[in-house]
C-alpha positions as CSV (number, residue, x, y, z in Angstrom):
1,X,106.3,54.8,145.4
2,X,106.6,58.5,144.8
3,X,106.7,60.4,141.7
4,X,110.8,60.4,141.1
5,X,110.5,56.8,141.2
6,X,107.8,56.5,139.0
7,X,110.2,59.0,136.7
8,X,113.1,57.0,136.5
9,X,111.3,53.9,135.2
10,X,107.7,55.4,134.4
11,X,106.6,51.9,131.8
12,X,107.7,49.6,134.8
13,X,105.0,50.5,137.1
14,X,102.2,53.5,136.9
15,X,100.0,54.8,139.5
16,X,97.9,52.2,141.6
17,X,94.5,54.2,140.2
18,X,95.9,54.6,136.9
19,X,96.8,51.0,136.9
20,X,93.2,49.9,137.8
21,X,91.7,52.3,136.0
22,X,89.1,50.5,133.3
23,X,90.4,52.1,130.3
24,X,94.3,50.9,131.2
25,X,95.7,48.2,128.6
26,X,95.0,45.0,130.1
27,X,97.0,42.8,128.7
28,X,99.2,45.0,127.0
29,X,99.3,43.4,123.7
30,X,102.4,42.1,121.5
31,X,102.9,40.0,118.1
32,X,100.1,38.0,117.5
33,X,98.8,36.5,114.8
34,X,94.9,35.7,113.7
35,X,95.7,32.0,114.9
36,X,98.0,32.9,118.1
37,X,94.2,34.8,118.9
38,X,92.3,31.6,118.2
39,X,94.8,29.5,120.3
40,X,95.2,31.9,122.9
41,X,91.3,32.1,123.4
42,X,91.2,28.1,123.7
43,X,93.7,27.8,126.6
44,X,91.9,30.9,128.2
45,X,88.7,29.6,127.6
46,X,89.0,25.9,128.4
47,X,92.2,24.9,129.4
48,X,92.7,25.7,133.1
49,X,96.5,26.6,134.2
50,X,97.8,26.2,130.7
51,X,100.6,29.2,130.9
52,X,101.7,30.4,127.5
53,X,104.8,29.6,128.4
54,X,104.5,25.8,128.4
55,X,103.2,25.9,125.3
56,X,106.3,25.5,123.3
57,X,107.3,22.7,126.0
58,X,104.8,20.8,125.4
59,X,104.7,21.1,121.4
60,X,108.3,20.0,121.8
61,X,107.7,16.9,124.2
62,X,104.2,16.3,121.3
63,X,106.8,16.3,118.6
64,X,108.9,14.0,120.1
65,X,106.1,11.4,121.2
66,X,105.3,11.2,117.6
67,X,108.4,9.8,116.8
68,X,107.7,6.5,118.6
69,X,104.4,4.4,118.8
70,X,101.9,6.5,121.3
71,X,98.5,6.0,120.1
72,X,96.2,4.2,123.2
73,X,93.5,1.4,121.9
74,X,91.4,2.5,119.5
75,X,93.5,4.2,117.3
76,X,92.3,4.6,113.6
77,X,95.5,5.0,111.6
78,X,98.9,4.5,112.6
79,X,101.7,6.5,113.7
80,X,103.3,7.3,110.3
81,X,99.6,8.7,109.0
82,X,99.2,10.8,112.2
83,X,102.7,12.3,111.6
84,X,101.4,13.2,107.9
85,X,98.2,14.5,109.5
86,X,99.6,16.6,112.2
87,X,102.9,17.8,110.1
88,X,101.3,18.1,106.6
89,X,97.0,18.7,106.9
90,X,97.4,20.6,110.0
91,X,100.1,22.6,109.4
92,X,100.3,26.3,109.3
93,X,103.0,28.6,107.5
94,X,106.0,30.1,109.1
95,X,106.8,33.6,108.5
96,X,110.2,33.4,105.9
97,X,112.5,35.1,109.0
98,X,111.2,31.1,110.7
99,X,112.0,29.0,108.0
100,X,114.9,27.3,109.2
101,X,113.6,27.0,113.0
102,X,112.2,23.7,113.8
103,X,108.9,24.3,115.9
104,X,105.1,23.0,115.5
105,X,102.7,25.9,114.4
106,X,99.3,24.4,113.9
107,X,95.9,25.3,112.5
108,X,93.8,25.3,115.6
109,X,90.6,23.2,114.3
110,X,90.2,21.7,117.8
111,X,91.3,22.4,121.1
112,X,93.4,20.0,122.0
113,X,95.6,22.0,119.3
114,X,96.1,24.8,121.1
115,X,98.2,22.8,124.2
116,X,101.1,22.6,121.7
117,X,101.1,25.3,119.2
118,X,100.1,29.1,118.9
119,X,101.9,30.7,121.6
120,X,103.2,34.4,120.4
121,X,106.6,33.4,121.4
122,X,108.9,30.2,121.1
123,X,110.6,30.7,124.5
124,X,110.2,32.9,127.6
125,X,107.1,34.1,128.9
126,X,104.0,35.1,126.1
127,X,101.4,37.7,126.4
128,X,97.8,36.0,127.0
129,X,96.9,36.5,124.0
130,X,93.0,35.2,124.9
131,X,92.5,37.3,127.8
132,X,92.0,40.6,125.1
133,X,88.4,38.6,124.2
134,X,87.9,37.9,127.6
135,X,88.3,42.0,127.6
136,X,86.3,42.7,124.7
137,X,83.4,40.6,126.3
138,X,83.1,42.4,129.5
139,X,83.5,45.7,128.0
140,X,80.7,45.1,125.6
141,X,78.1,43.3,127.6
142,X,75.6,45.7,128.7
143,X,75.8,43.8,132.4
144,X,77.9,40.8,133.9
145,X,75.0,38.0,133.5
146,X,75.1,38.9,129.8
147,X,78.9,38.7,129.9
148,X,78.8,35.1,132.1
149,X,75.9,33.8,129.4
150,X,78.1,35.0,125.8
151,X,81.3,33.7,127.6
152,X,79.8,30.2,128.2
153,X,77.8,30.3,124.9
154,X,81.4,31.1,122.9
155,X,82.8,28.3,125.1
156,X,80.0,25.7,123.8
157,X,80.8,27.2,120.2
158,X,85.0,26.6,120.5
159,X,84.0,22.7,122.3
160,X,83.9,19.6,119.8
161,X,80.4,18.3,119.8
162,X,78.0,15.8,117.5
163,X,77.3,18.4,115.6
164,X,80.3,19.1,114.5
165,X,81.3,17.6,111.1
166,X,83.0,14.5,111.3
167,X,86.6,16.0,110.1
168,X,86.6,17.8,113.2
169,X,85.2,14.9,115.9
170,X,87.8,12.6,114.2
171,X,90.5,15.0,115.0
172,X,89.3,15.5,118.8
173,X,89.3,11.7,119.4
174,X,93.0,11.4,118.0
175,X,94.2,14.5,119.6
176,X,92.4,12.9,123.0
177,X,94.2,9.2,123.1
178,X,97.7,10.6,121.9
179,X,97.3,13.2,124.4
180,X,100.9,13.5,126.7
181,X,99.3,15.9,129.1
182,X,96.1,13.7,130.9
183,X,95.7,16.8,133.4
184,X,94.8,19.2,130.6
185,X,90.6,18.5,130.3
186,X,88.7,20.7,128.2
187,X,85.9,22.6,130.6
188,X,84.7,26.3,131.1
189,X,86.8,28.6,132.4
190,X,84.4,31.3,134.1
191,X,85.4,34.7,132.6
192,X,87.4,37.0,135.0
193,X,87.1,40.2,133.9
194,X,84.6,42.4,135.1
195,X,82.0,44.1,132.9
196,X,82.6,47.7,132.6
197,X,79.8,49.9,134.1
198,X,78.0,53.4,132.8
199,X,79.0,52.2,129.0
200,X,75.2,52.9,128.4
201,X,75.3,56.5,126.6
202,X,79.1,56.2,125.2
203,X,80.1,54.4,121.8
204,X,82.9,51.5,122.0
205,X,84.0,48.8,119.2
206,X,83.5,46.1,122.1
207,X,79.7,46.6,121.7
208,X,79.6,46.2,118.3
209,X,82.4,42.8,119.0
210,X,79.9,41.3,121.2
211,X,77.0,41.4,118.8
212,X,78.8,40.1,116.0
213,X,80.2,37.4,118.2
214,X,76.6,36.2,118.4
215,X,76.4,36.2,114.7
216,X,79.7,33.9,114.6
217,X,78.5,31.4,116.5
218,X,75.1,30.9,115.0
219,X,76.8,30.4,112.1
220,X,78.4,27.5,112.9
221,X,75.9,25.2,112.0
222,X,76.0,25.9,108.2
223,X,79.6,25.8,108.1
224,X,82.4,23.0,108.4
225,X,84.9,23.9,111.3
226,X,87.6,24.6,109.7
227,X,85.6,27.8,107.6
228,X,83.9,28.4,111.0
229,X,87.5,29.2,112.6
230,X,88.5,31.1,109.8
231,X,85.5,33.0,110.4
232,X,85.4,33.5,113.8
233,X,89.2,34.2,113.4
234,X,88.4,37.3,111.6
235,X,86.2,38.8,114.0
236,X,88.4,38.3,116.6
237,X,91.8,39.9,114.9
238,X,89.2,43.1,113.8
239,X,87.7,43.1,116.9
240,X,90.8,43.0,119.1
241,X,92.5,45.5,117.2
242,X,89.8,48.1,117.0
243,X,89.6,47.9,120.5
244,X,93.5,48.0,121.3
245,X,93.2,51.5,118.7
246,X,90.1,52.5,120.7
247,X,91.7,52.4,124.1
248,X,94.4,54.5,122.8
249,X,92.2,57.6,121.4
250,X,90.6,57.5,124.9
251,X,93.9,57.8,126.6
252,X,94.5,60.4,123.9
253,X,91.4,62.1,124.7
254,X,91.0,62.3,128.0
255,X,94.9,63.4,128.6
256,X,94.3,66.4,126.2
257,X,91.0,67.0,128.6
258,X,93.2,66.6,131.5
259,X,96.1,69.4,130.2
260,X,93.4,71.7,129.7
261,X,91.2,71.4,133.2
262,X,95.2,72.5,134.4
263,X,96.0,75.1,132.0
264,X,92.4,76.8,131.5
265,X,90.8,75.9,135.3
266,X,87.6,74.5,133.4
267,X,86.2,71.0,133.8
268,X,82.9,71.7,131.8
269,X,80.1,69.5,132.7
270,X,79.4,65.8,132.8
271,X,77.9,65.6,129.0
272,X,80.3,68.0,127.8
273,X,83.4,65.4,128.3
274,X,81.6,62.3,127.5
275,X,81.3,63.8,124.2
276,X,84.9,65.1,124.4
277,X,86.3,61.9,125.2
278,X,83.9,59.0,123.9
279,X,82.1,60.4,120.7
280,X,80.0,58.6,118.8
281,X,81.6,58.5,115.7
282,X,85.3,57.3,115.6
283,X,87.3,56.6,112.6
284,X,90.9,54.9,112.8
285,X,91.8,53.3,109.6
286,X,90.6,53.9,106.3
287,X,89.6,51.4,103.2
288,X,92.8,51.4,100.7
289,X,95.3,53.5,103.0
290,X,98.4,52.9,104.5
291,X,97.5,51.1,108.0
292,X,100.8,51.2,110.4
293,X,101.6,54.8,110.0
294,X,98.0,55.1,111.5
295,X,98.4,52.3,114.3
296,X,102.5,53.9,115.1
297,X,101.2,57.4,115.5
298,X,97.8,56.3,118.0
299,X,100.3,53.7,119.4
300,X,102.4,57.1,120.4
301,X,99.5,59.5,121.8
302,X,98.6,56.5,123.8
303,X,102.1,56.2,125.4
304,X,102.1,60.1,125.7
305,X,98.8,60.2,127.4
306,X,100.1,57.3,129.7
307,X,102.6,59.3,130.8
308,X,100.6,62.5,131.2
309,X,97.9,60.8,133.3
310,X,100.2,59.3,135.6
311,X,102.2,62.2,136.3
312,X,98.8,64.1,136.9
313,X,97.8,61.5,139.4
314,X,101.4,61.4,141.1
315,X,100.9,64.7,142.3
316,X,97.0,64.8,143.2
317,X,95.9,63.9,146.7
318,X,94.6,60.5,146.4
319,X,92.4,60.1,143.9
320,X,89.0,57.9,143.9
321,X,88.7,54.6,141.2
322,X,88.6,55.2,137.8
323,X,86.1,52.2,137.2
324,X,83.7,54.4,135.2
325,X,83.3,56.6,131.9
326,X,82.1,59.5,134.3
327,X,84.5,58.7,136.8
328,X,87.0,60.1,134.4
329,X,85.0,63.7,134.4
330,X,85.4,63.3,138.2
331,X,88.9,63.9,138.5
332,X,89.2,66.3,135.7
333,X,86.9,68.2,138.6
334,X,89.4,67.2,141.3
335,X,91.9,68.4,139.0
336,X,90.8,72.0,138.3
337,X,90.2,72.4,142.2
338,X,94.1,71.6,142.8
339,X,94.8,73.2,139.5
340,X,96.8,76.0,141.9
341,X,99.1,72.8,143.0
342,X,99.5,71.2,140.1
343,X,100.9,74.7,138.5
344,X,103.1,75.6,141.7
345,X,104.5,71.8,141.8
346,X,105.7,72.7,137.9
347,X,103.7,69.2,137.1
348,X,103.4,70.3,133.2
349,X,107.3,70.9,133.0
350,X,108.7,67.9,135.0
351,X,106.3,66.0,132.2
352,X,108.0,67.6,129.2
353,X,111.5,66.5,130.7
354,X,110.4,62.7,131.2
355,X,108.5,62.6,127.7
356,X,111.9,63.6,126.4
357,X,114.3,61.1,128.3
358,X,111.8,58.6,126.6
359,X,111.4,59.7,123.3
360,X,112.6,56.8,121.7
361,X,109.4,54.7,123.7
362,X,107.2,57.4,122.7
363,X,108.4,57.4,118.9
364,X,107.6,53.6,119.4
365,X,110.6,52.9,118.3
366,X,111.2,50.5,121.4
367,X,109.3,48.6,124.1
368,X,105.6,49.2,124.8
369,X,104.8,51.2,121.3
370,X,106.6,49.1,119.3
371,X,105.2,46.0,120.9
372,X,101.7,47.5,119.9
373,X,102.8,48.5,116.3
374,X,103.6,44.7,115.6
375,X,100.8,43.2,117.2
376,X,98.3,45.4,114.9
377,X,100.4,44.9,111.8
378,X,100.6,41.4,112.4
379,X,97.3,40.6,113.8
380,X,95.3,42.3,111.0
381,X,98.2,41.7,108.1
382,X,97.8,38.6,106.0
383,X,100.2,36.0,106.9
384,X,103.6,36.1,104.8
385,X,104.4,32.4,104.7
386,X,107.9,31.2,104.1
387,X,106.3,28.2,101.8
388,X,105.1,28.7,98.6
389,X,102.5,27.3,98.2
390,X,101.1,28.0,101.7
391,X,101.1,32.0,100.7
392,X,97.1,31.9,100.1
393,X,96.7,30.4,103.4
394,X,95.3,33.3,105.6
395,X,92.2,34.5,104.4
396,X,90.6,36.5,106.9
397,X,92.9,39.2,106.7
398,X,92.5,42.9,106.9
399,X,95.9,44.5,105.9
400,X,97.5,43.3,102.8
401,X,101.2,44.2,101.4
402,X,100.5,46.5,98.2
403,X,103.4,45.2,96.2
404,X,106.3,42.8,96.1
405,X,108.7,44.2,97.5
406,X,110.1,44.3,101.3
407,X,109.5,47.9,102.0
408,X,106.0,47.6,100.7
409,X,103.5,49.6,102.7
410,X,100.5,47.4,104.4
411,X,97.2,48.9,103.3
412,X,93.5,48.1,104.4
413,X,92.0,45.2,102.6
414,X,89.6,43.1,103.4
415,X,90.6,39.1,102.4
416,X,87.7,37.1,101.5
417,X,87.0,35.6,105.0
418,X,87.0,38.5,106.5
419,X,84.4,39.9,103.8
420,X,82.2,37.0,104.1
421,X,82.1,37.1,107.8
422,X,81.9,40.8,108.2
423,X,78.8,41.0,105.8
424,X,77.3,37.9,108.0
425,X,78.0,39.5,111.1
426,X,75.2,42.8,109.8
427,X,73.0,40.9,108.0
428,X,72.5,38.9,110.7
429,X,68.5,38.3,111.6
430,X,67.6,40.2,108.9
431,X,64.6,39.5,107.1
432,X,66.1,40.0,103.4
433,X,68.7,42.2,101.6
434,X,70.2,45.7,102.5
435,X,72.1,48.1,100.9
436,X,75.9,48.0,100.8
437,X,75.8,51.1,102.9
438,X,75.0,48.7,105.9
439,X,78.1,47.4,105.2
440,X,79.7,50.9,105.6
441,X,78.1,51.8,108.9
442,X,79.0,48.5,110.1
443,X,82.2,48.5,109.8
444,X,82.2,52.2,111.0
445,X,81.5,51.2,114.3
446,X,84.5,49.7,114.9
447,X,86.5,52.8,113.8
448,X,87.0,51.8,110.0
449,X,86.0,54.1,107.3
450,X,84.8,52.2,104.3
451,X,83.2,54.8,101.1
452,X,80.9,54.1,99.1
453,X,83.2,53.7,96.0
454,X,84.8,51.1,98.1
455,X,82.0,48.9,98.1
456,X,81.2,50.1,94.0
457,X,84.7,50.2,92.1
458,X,87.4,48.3,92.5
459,X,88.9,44.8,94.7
460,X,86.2,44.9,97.3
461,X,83.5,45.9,94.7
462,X,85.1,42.8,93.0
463,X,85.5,40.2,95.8
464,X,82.0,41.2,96.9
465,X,80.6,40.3,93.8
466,X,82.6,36.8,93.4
467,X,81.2,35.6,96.6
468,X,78.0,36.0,95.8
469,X,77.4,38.5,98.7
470,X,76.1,41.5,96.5
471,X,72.6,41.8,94.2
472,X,72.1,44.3,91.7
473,X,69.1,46.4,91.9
474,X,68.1,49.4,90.5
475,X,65.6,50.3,93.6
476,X,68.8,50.3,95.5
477,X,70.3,54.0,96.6
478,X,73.7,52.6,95.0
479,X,72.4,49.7,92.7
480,X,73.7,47.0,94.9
481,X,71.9,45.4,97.8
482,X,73.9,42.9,100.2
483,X,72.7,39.5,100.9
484,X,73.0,37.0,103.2
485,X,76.0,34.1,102.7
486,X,74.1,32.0,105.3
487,X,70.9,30.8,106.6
488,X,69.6,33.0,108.7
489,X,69.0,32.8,112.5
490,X,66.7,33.1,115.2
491,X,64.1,35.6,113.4
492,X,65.7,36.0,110.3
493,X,64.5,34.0,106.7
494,X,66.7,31.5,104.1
495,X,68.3,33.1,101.7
């Protein structure tokens, strides 16, 4: 493939280094919601050659084999009950644009759930959704033992055991002898991805997603399964996104490092551009303010930078793997020795013409960026359900609409499940309470600036306080101290 083909269809397929580089968006994300996470991580997890695309198959062919007697011996209820359990207990809202389509969207409690429900799309081929925690998990474990161990403890957490309250093992059994599908069993899928290495000395949301994912999961024991989803729900939508935003301010980043080793002939040295690229304090979103203005306009330096890369590596002699953070620094090095090249080969100027045949992609208007618009809207948006009185339903949201109306912008706010497990996740194994800055700095780490008259004044001040997560104290620095809303683990003390 040369360069003028990459140029006349440049999103179809990019540079083989490029293309395994570590930082490249693998899978390149699209409409999600919390739940289409939860379900996608099952089938990844646990269900072995489950492709998203058979998903609404099967939830057809479960739909209609409820229809008719299908329970095996042993049954507890009969058909007509399961129909109200399945159609009624479990069922999750449709967005008002779904209202009229008939389809089965589930609450995944269990497993089993996920064979029949939760795919991002109704027909065609879905994005695996549950491969972007697969890629959260190897790009925040510090090696890939750690990664194995977290993957196959988060497996144990998603499975169905004794421990489990008895809601939950009910539903497993009923899901298991109505099952249509006796080829789909429930075991570990080993984890595919491979952990990224020299991570040590950089900052990245994935680290901070692994640690609270330990949090989540000891918390399960305190918790019934449905709340424990919910929970773990939450850290999954914030931690997916963040990390989606993340890997496009890197691809901003480095780009703008790359344009520069060309036009100034200057790599710098090795700390120099991991400070330039990956600094240690990042901030995406911000507490009360518009969110998808902020998401459309990363969503476009990412695409920009894409472009920029690739036409930078089109024109290079081959170029080694870009399978490291200081690998990166590596070919900005490569680049300012072929910087005379690059110039003569007019690599800048046959870049401006392709970024303006796709200006449209680049506005995000169409195709890759707008795909990645609508998965953070919708994966970090509270659910607008077409039922009334399912409009309450997600909790563990992190954009809400501020106002009534259609055109209403979505602004970061935390919903109460997404509050409660946040302030678990960094209180976790601590021996008592904290100040609410903790909360701030946690959050922080993921690329979300939260103030400190955020967590004093006004709806999360507010929420805080009705769930019993904040303690007034006058030796605090603010006068409120965070506590605990569970039993803490492995070092920590009741609260």
């Amino acid at each position: 493939m040369s360069w003028e083909e990459f140029a006349a269809d440049p999103w179809k397929k990019s540079h083989q280094t490029y293309a395994s580089a570590f930082f490249a968006m693998k899978p390149a994300p699209e409409y999600a919601s919390g739940e289409v996470r939860v379900s996608g991580l099952y089938r990844r997890i646990g269900f072995t050659g489950v492709a998203e695309s058979e998903i609404p198959v099967k939830g057809r062919a479960f739909e209609k084999a409820m229809r008719r007697p299908n329970a095996k011996d042993g049954t507890s209820i009969s058909d007509e009950t399961w129909r109200a359990v399945v159609n009624k207990t479990l069922e999750s809202p449709k967005l008002p644009n779904q209202a009229s389509k008939p389809f089965l969207q589930l609450t995944p409690v269990v497993p089993d759930v996920a064979l029949y429900s939760g795919s991002a799309r109704r027909s065609g081929n879905s994005w695996p959704a549950g491969k972007l925690v697969e890629a959260l998990v190897a790009f925040g474990a510090p090696d890939q033992g750690f990664g194995d161990e977290i993957w196959a403890q988060l497996f144990d957490g998603l499975s169905v055991e004794d421990t489990d309250d008895v809601w939950a093992r009910w539903l497993k059994a009923e899901f298991a002898k109505r099952r249509i599908h006796e080829e789909h069993e429930w075991h570990l899928s080993a984890i595919e991805a491979t952990t990224v290495n020299g991570t040590e000395a950089i900052h990245l949301p994935a680290k901070q997603f692994v640690k609270d994912l330990q949090a989540v999961l000891a918390a399960k024991q305190s918790l019934t399964r449905a709340q424990w989803i919910s929970l773990l729900g939450a850290i999954v939508r914030f931690g997916g996104a963040m990390h989606v935003l993340w890997l496009c301010d890197v691809h901003d980043r480095f780009w703008r490092y790359l344009r520069q080793c060309i036009l100034e002939g200057h790599a710098g040295n090795a700390p120099e551009f991991l400070a330039k690229v990956f600094p240690p304090e990042v901030e995406y979103l911000s507490y009360g303010k518009p969110a998808v203005p902020a998401i459309r306009d990363l969503a476009s330096k990412y695409l920009t930078a894409r472009l920029g890369i690739n036409a930078v590596l089109w024109n290079l002699p081959a170029a080694s793997p870009l399978d490291t953070p200081l690998s990166l620094h590596r070919l900005g090095v490569q680049v300012v020795n072929c910087r005379e090249k690059l110039l003569k080969e007019g690599v800048l100027a046959k870049l401006s013409q392709l970024q303006e045949k796709e200006a449209r992609t680049l506005g995000c208007k169409k195709g890759i960026g707008s795909n990645m618009v609508e998965f953070g809207r919708h994966v970090l948006g509270q659910r607008q359900s077409a039922t009334e009185a399912l409009r309450g339903y997600d909790q563990a949201y992190f954009l809400r609409k501020k106002g009534a109306h259609a055109a209403a912008p979505w602004v970061v706010s935390l919903g109460p499940a997404a509050v409660i497990s946040l302030v678990h996740c960094c209180m976790y194994k601590s021996s008592g309470p904290r100040s609410v800055h903790r909360l701030a700095q946690h959050v922080s780490a993921y690329g979300l600036r939260l103030d400190v008259e955020d967590l004093l004044l006004g709806e999360l001040a507010s929420k805080l306080r009705l769930l019993g997560l904040v303690l007034d104290s006058p030796d605090a620095e603010t006068g409120m101290l965070l506590i605990p809303p569970f039993r803490e683990y492995s070092g920590g003390t009741a609260q």
